[in-house]
KEGU-821879 format. One record per residue (C-alpha): residue number from 1; x, y, z. Coordinates in Angstrom, 1 decimal. Example, Ala and Ser with C-alpha at 12.3 -4.5 7.8 and 13.67 -1.06 7.14 Angstrom:
<atoms>
+-----+--------+--------+--------+
| pos |     xx |     yy |     zz |
+-----+--------+--------+--------+
|   1 |   12.3 |   -4.5 |    7.8 |
|   2 |   13.7 |   -1.1 |    7.1 |
+-----+--------+--------+--------+
</atoms>
This chain:
<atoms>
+-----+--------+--------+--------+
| pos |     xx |     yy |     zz |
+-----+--------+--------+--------+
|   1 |  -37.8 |   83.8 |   15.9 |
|   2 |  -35.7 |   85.7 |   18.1 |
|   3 |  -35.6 |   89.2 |   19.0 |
|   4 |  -32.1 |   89.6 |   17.5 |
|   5 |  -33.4 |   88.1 |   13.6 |
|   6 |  -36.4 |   90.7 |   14.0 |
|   7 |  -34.4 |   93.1 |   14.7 |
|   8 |  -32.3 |   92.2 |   11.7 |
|   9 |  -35.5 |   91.7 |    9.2 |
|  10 |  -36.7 |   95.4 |   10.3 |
|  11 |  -33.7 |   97.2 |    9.2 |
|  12 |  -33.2 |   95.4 |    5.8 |
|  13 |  -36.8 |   96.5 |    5.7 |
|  14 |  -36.1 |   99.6 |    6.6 |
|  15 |  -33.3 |  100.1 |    4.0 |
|  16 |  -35.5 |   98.3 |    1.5 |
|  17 |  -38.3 |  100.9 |    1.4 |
|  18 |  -36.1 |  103.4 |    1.3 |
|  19 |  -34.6 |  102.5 |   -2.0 |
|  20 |  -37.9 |  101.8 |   -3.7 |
|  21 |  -38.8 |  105.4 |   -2.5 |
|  22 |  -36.0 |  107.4 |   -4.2 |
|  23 |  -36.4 |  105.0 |   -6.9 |
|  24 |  -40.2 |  105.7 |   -7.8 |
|  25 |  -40.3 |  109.7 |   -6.7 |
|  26 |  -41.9 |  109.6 |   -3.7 |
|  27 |  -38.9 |  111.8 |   -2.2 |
|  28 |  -39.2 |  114.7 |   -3.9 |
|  29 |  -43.2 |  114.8 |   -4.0 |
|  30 |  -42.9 |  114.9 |   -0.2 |
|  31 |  -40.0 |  117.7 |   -0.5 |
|  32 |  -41.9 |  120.0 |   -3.0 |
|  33 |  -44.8 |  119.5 |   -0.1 |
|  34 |  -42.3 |  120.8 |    2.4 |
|  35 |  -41.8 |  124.2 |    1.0 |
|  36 |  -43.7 |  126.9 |    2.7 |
|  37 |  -46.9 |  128.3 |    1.1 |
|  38 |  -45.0 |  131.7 |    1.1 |
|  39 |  -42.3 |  131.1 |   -1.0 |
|  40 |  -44.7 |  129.5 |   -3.6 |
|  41 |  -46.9 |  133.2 |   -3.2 |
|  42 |  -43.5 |  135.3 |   -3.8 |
|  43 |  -42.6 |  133.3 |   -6.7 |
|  44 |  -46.1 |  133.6 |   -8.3 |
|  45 |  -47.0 |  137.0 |   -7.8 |
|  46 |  -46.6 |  139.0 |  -10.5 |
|  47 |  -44.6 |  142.4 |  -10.1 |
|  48 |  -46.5 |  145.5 |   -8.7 |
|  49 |  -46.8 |  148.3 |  -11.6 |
|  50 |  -44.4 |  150.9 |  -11.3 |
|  51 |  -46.4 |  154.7 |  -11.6 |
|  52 |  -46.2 |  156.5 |  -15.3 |
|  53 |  -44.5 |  159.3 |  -14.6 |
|  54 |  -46.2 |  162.4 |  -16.0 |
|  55 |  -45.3 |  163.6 |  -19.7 |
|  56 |  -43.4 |  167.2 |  -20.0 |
|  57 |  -45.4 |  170.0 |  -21.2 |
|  58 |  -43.7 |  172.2 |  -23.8 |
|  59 |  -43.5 |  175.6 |  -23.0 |
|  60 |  -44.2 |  177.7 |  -26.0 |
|  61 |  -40.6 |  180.1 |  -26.4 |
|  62 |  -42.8 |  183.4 |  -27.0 |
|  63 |  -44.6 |  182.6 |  -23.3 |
|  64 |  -41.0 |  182.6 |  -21.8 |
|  65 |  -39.0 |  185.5 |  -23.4 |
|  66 |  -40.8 |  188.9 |  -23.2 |
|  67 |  -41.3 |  190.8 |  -25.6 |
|  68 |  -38.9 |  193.9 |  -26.1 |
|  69 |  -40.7 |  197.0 |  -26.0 |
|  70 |  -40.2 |  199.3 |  -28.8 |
|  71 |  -37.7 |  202.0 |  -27.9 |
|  72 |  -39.0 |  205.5 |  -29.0 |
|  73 |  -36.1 |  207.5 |  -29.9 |
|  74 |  -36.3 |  211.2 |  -28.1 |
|  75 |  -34.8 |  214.2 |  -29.5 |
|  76 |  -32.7 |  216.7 |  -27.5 |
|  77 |  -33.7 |  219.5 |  -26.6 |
|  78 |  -31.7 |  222.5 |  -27.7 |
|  79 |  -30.7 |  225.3 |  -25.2 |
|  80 |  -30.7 |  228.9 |  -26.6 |
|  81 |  -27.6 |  230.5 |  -24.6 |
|  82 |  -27.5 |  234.0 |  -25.1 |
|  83 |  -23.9 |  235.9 |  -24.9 |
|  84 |  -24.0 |  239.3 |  -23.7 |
|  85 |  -20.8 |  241.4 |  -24.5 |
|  86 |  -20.2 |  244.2 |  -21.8 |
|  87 |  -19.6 |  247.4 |  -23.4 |
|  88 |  -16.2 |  249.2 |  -23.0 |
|  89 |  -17.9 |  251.6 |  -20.8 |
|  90 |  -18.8 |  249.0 |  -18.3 |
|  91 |  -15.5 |  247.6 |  -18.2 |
|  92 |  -14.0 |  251.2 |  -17.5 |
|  93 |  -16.4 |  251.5 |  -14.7 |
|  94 |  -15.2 |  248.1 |  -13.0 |
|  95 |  -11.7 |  248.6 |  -13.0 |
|  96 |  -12.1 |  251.7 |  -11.1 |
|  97 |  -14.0 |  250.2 |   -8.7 |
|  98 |  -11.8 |  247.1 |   -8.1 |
|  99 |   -8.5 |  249.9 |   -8.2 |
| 100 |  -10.5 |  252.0 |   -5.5 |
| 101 |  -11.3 |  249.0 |   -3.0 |
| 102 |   -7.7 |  247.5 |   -3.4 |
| 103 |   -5.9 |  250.6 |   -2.5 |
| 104 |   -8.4 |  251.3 |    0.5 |
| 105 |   -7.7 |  247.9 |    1.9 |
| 106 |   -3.7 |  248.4 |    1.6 |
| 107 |   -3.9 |  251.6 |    3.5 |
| 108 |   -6.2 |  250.0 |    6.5 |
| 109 |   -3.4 |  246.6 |    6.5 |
| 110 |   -1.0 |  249.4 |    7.0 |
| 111 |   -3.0 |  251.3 |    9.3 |
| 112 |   -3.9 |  248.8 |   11.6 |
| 113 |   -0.7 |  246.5 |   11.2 |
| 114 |    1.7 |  246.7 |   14.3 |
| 115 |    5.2 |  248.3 |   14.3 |
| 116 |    7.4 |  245.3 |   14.2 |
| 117 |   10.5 |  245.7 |   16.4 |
| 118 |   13.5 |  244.5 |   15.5 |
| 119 |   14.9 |  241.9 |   17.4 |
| 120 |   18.4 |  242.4 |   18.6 |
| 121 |   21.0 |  240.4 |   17.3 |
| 122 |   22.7 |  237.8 |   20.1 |
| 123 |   26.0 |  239.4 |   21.4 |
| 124 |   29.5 |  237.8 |   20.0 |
| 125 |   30.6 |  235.6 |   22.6 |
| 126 |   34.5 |  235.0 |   22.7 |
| 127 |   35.8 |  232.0 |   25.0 |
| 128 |   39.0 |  232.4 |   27.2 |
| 129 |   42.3 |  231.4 |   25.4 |
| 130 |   45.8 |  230.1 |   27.3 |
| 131 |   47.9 |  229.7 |   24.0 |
| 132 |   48.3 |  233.5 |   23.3 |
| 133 |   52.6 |  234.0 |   22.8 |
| 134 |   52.8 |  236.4 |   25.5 |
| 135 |   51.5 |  234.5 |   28.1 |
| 136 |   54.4 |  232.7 |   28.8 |
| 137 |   52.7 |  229.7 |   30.2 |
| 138 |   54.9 |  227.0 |   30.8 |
| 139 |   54.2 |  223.4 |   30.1 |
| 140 |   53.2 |  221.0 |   32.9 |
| 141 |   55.8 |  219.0 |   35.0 |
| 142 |   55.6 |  215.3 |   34.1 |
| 143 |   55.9 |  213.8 |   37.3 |
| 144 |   59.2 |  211.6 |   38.1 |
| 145 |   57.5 |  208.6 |   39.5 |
| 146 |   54.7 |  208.4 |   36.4 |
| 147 |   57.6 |  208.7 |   33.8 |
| 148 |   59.2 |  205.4 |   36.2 |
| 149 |   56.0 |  203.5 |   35.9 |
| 150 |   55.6 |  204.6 |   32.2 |
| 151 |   51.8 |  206.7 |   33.3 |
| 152 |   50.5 |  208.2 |   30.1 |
| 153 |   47.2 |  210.1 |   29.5 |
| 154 |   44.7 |  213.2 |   28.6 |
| 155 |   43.4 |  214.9 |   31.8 |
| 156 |   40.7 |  217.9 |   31.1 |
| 157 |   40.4 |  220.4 |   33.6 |
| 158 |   37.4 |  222.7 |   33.7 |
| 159 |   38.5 |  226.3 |   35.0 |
| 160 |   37.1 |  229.2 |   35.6 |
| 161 |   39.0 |  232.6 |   34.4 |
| 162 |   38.4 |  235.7 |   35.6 |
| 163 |   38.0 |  239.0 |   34.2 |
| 164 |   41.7 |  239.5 |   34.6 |
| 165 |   42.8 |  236.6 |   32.9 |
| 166 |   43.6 |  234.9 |   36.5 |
| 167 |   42.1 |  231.1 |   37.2 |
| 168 |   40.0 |  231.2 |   39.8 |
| 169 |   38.7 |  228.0 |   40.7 |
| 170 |   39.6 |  224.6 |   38.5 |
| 171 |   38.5 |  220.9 |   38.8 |
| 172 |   39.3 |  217.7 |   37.0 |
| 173 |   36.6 |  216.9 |   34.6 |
| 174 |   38.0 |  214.0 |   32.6 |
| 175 |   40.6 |  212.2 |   34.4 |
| 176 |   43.7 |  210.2 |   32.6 |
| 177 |   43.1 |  207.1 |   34.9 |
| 178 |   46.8 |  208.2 |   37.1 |
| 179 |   46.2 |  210.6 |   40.2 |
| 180 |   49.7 |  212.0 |   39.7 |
| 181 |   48.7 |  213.3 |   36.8 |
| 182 |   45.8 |  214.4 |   37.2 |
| 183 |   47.3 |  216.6 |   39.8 |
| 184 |   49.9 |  217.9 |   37.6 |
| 185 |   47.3 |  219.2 |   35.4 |
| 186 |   45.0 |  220.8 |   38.2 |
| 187 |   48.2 |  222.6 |   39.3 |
| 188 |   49.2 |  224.3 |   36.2 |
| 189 |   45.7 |  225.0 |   35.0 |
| 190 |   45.6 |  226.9 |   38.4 |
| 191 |   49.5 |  228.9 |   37.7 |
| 192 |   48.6 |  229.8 |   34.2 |
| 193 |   47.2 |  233.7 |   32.8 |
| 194 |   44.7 |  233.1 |   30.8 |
| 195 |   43.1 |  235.9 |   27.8 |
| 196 |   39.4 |  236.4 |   29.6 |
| 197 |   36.2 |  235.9 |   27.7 |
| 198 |   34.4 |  238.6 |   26.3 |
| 199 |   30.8 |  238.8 |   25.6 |
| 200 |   29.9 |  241.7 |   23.0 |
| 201 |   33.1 |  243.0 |   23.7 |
| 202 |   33.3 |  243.1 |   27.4 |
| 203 |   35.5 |  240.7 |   29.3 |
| 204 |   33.6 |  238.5 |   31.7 |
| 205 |   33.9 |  235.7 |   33.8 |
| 206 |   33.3 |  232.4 |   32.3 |
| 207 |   34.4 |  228.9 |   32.7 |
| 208 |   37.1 |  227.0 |   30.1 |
| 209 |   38.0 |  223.6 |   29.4 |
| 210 |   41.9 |  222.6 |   29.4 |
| 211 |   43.4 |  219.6 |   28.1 |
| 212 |   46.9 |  218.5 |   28.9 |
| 213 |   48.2 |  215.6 |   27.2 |
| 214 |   50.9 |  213.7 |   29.1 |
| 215 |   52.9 |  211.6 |   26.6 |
| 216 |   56.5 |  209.7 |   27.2 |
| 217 |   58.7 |  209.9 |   24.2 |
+-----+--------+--------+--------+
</atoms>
């Protein structure tokens, strides 16, 4: 033979065996062989006992609840108050002492209390006027220019009259925003008599507000 029909005859051997294996079983002998001892031990071994757990006791109900003590009911005990009623001659006897000590301690407040003073009342104060009718006081110029340029405005000036109704000093102490006429107004607060102010009846020197109003009609 040649190597090439051996060949050939080995295979169809080969392939021969085979089928008559799977046919007669010999297959699955050698695979039940295969499996490991171990899985054949897990599978066999029959399941560990679980522990009994332990059975409940009753408790008897009159071991847990306490027993309620028997109250003892007490009785109260009753006071004897005894009223006493003062006699009418006791009474007359406390009155006069309470009339005696209230009259004694009125005379020493007034003995040792200290003579108020009266406190003076503050003197009438009575400011300067410039509006009384015999004064003559003439009203301020309105200058020529400011009536041209349509200058309008209050001007206060703060002066201070004498004794004899005469100004003797006087400044501007709110100005109407023009010059011209604020200098109107210092000049005639200056030229004017004034009525002096009097303080509890006696003139005195004192300083006065003014206004002057410059309007154009």
């Amino acid at each position: 033979m040649s190597r090439n029909v051996k060949i050939v005859l080995a295979v169809l051997l080969l392939h021969g065996g085979a089928l008559w294996a799977l046919q007669s079983g010999l297959l699955r002998k050698v695979a039940e062989l295969v499996v490991p001892a171990e899985i054949l031990v897990e599978m066999a071994a029959p399941e560990a006992a679980q522990p009994e757990k332990p059975t409940p006791v009753p408790v008897p109900v009159a071991a847990q609840v306490p027993q309620a003590r028997p109250i003892t009911p007490t009785t109260p005990t009753t006071l004897a108050v005894q009223e006493t009623t003062p006699s009418a001659t006791e009474l007359a006897s406390v009155a006069a002492s309470t009339t005696v000590a209230t009259a004694h301690t009125a005379a020493s407040t007034q003995a040792n209390a200290p003579t108020a003073q009266a406190a003076p009342a503050p003197a009438a104060l009575v400011l300067p006027s410039s509006d009384a009718d015999y004064l003559n006081n003439p009203r301020p110029p309105y200058p020529p220019m400011s009536k041209r340029l349509r200058e309008q405005g209050k001007v206060v000036v703060r002066t201070l009259i004498g004794v004899d109704g005469a100004a003797q000093q006087a400044e501007i102490k709110q100005s109407s925003g023009f010059d011209r006429l604020d200098q109107a107004a210092l000049a005639t607060a200056l030229r004017w008599r004034y009525v002096p102010g009097k303080r509890a009846g006696v003139a005195e020197t004192m300083w006065f507000n003014l206004p002057f109003t410059f309007v154009l009609e």
